[in-house]
N, C-alpha and C positions, 0 to 999 in steps of 0.2 A: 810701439810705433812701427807701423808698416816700413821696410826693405825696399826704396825701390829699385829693381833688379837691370844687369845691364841689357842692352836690345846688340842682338846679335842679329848682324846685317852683312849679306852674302853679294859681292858685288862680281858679278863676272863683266870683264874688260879687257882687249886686247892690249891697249895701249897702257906700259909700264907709268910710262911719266903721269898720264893723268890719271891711274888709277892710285898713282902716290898722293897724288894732288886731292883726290877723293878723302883718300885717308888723312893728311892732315886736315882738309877744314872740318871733319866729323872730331877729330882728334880737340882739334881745338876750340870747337862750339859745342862740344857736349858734356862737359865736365867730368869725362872716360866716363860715361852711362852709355856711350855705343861703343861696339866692337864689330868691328871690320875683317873679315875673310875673304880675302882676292882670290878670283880663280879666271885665267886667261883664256879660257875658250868655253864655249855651251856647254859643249858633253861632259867636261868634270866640273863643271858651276852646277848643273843639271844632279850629278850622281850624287854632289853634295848636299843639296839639298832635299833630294831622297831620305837622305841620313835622320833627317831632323830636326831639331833645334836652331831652324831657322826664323828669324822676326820677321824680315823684310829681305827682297831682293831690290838690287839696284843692276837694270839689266841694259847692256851698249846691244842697241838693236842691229849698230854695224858689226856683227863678228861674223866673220869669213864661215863658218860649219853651221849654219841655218837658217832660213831665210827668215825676215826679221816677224813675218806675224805668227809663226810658225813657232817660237819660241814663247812669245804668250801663252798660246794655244797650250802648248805643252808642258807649262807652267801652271796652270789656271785649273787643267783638266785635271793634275796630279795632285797637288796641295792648294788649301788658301791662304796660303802666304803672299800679303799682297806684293804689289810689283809696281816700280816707278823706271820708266825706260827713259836712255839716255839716248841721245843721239846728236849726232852733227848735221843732222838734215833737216833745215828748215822749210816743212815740208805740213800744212796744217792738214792735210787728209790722212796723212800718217799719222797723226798726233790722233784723229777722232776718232781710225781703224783701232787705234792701239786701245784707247778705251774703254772703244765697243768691245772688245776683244780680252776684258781683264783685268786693263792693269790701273793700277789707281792714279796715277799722274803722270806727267809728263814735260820733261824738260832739257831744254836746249845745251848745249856742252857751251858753245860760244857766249852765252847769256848767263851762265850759271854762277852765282855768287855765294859765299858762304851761310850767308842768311839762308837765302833760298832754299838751298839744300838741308839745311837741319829742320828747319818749317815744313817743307815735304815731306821728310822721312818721319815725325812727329806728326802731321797730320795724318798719313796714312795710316799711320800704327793706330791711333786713336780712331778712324774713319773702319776699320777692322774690329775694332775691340765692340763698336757701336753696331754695326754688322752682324757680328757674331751674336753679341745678345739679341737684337732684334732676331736672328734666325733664331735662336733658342727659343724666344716668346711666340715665335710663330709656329714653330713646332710644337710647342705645348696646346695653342690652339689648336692647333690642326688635330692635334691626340685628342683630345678633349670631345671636339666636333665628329672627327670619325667614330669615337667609342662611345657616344653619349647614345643613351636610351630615348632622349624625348627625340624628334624631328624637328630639320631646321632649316628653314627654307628664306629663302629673300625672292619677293615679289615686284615686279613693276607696279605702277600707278591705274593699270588697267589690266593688272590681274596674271601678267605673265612670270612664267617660273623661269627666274634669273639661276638660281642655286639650288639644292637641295643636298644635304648631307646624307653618308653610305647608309644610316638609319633607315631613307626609306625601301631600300631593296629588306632589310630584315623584316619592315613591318609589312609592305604596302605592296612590295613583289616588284616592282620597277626600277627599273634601270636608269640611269642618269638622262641618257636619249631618247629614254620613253617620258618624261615630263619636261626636260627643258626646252623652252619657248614657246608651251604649252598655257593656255588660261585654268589656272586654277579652280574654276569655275566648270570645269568640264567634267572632273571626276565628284562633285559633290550630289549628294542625292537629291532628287528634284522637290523634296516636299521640304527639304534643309536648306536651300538655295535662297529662294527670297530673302530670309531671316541675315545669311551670312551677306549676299550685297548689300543689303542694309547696313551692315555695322561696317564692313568693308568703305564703300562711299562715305560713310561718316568719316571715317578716321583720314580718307584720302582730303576730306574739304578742307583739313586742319592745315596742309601744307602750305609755308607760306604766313601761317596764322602767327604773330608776333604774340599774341598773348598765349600760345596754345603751351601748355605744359608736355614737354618731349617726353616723360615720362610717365605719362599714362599709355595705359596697355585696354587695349580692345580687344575680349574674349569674346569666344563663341562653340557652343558645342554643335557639331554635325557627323553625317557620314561620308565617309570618301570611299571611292569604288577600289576596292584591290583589284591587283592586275588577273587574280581569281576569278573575278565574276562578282565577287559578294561584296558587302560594306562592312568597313570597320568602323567605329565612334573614336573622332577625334576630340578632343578639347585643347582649341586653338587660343593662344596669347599675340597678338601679333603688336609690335611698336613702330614708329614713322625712324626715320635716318633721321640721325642728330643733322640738325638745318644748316651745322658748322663745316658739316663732310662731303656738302656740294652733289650728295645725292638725293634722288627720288626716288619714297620705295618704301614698302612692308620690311620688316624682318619677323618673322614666325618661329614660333615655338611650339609646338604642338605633340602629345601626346597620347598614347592608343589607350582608350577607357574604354573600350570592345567589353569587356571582361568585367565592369566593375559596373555597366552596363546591365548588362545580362541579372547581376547579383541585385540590385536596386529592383531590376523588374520582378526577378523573385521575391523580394521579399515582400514587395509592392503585392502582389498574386497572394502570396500567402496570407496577408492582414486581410482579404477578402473572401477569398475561397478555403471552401470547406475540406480539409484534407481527404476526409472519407471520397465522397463525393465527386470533389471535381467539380460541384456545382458553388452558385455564390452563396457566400455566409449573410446571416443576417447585416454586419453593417457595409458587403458588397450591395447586398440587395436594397437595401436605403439608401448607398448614395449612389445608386441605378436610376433608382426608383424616381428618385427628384429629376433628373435630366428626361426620363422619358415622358415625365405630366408634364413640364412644362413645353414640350415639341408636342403633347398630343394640345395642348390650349392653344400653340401656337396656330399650328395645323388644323383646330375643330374636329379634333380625330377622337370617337369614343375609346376607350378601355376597357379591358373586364380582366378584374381582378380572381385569382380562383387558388383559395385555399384548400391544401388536402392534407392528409394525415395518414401515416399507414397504419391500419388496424393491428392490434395485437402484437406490439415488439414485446411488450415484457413475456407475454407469453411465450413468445418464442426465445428469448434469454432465459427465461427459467426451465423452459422444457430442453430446450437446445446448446444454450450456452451462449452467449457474446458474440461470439465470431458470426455465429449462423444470421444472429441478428444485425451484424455489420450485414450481411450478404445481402439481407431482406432491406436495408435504406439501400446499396447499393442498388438493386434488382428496383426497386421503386426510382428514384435517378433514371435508370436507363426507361423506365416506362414512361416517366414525363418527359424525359426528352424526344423519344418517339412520336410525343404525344402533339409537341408544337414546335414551331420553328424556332430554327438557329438564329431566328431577330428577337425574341423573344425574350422576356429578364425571367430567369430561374433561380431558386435559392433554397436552400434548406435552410429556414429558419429557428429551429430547435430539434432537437431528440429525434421526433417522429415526425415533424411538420413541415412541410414545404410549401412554398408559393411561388405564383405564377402571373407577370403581367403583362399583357397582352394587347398588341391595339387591333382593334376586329370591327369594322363596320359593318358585316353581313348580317344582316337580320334573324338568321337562323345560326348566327356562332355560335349561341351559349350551349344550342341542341347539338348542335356541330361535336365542340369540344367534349359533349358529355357522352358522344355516342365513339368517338373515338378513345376516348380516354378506358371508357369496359371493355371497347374491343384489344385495345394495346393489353390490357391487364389479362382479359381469357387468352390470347398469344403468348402469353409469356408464363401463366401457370402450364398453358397445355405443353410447351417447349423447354423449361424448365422440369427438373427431373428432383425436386426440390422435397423435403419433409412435410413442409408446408407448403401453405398455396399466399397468396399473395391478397389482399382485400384492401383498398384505400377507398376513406372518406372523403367527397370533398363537396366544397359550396364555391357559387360563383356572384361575382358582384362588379356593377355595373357604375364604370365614370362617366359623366355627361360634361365636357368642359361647358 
């Protein structure tokens, strides 16, 4: 079973008799659980409490060696050892300075009764101990908020930035006075925009909403502009203020997928393109292939289809070896790409074969394509300084939506 320990309480008082007076009704309302230390003037009431081990001060704001707010001040500034001033001044703007100023209550010498006085110096103590924890959990918060990794921001009802945690000077390059009271709408990318006022306006119509569950979270992925120039990928959490807190407002959560971004589009790239190559894999080039017919039927836009093949790899693998024959898809790649535009769907679809789809309305494209395609190929044997020469097969074939 818990000890409860006595409260050591430091009364500086000029006046003998009533600071006897002090002592016995603490004496006799507290069951010896206080203890009392008199000291007659500020400057050794002051030194003593330097020392330590003090609960509570009980301070007479009349003492001749400093003036009465002045004493707070320099009480308040040193330790938090709370402070309940006494005085014979009935005087209520004293009373509200002294407050403001520190000290936890305040009470009349001519009014003062012994209840009074044990109820004060017990409330303070406990009004202290509730203080203190409360500064602890807001400390921890605060640690919490300034070391965290994600980003965390509190918004207005129309988008402006009330707060933002030191996170975003790590991610996002700004400075507290570079986004606050700023529309968070300013630094998002414009083709990301629509999508996030959308769910943004959603979540704000909930305000108010008696049925609406505080606990649901409104995500969104977009870019926000670093103070770099470039965009980073956010994925945003945002929640409404609990309707009990008397506030309006986002709380955000948001954190930098820049990077895992990047990783998704690779491998997205990869399941379609041809490593060799550079160019699309067969199932890039089919699911190409289906988005470009149905814009050419939309459009009435013909196509032409045009399969090619490079002559003789294995000969060149057996005469040459593998690598040479990598060189020879590679050197054919770079010849069909010469060959048609960068609108164009290109694909190596096996070994030796590639294809090409095309939307060409000119009447003379098929001769078009077939007269550019020997010229690009003689360019590049003649420029090429190669073992072999380079020869592709190929056929063209014609969509009529």
């Amino acid at each position: 079973m818990d000890v409860e320990r006595n409260i050591n309480i430091l009364l500086i008082e000029d006046n003998h008799d009533y600071a006897r007076l002090i002592k016995r009704i603490i004496s006799d309302k507290s069951s010896n659980l206080m203890e009392v230390e008199h000291h007659e003037n500020f400057s050794n009431g002051y030194e003593r409490l330097l020392e330590g081990e003090v609960d509570l001060v009980l301070l007479d704001l009349d003492l001749p060696d400093s003036s009465n707010i002045d004493k707070i001040v320099r009480i308040h500034g040193s330790t938090e050892v709370p402070i309940i001033v006494l005085t014979g001044t009935d005087d209520e703007q004293v009373a509200i300075k002294a407050v403001q100023m520190g000290a936890q209550d305040y009470l009349m010498k001519s009014s003062l009764d012994s209840s009074l006085l044990v109820r004060s110096i017990r409330y303070a103590i406990e009004r202290k101990k509730v203080d203190d924890e409360l500064k602890r959990t807001e400390e921890r918060f605060r640690l919490l908020i300034e070391n965290a990794i994600d980003l965390i921001a509190i918004l207005e009802i129309d988008g402006t930035i009330q707060y933002v945690s030191p996170s975003h000077k790590r991610i996002l390059g700004y400075d507290d006075q570079d986004l606050l009271g700023r529309k968070a709408f300013e630094f998002i990318h414009p083709e990301d925009l629509p999508g996030v006022v959308e769910i943004f306006s959603r979540g704000i119509q909930k305000i108010g909403d008696e049925n609406h569950n505080q606990d649901i979270s409104y995500s969104a992925e977009f870019r926000f502009r670093h103070k770099g120039g470039y965009w980073v990928t956010l994925e945003s959490f945002g929640k409404l203020y609990p309707p009990d807190s008397g506030e309006t407002g986002v709380i955000l959560n948001s954190r930098d997928v820049t990077e895992r971004k990047k990783m998704e589009e690779s491998l997205r790239s990869l399941s379609v393109t041809d490593d060799l190559t550079n160019l699309y894999n067969r199932r890039g080039f089919m699911s190409f292939a289906e988005h470009h017919i149905k814009t050419a039927d939309r459009k009435r836009q013909r196509m032409l289809l045009i399969l090619i093949d490079l002559d003789g790899l294995k000969q060149i693998n057996d005469a040459y070896g593998h690598k040479e024959g990598d060189m020879a898809l590679i050197d054919t790649a770079e010849v069909i790409k010469d060959t048609f535009r960068k609108s164009d769907l290109i694909a190596r679809v096996s070994g030796d074969e590639f294809v090409v789809l095309t939307t060409d309305t000119k009447l003379n494209a098929i001769e078009a394509i077939r007269i550019r395609l020997l010229n690009n190929i003689e360019a590049h044997n003649s420029k090429q300084k190669r073992l072999y020469k380079i020869s592709l097969s190929f056929g063209i074939a014609v969509y009529e939506p």
